[in-house]
Steps between C-alpha positions, in 0.01 A plus 500: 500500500428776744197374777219731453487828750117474606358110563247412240139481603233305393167607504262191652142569598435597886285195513436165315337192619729247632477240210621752255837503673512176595377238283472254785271738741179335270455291292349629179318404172566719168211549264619451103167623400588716147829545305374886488554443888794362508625740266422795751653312782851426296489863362862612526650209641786332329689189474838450333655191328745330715752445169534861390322732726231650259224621689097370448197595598385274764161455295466370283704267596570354131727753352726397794506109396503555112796720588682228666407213236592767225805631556653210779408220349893373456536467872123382638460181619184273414369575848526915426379409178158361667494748735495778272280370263275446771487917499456511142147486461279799523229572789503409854644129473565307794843529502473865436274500820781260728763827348259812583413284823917496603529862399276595739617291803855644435355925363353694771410720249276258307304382855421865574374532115353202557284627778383799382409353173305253705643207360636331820287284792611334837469156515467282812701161626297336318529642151169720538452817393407750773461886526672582825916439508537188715767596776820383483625269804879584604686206632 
């Protein structure tokens, strides 16, 4: 395979806040308030079954797991078993929230969604919600 002639570029924003980049520069709280909100933040993000590669849209999260129980059931374990049926039920679940909540600590995509869509708060040492980013200590 030939190396491309011109280096690829990707086009990031001049300027983001800190915490969008790294998830450890605040800590932060994510509001599940609606599915109709979720739905706009997970609009055109995908996941993909780790047995065959079919990609999923990241919400709702349940075509995903019935996927996996459907067509892989030969070759789950009882622990993937639970797991995915834990995603099979419609709505914002708990578990669906602990999966949307992962998503976003590893998609900076989904945090800057997040933010505009005003679904995201700081939250203090304590576990309080406040308005202003705490700052971030560097040892």
């Amino acid at each position: 395979m030939k190396p491309p002639t011109e280096p690829s570029v990707i086009n990031l924003p001049v300027k983001d806040d800190p915490w969008i980049r790294d998830v450890q520069a605040a800590q932060i709280a994510f509001l599940w308030e609606s599915v109709e909100k979720v739905a706009q933040l997970c609009e055109g993000e995908r996941v993909h079954c780790e047995f065959c590669g079919a990609p999923f849209p990241l919400w709702p999260i349940q075509l995903w797991a019935e996927h996996c129980l459907a067509q892989h059931a030969a070759i789950l374990t009882f622990q993937n078993q639970q797991v995915l049926l834990a995603f099979c039920t419609a709505g914002l679940t708990d578990a669906a929230k602990h999966f949307l909540t992962m998503q976003m600590v590893a998609r900076t995509t989904l945090r800057r969604r997040a933010r505009d869509l005003g679904m995201t708060r700081f939250v203090d040492e304590n576990g309080q919600l406040v308005k202003e980013a705490p700052r971030r200590i560097l040892q």
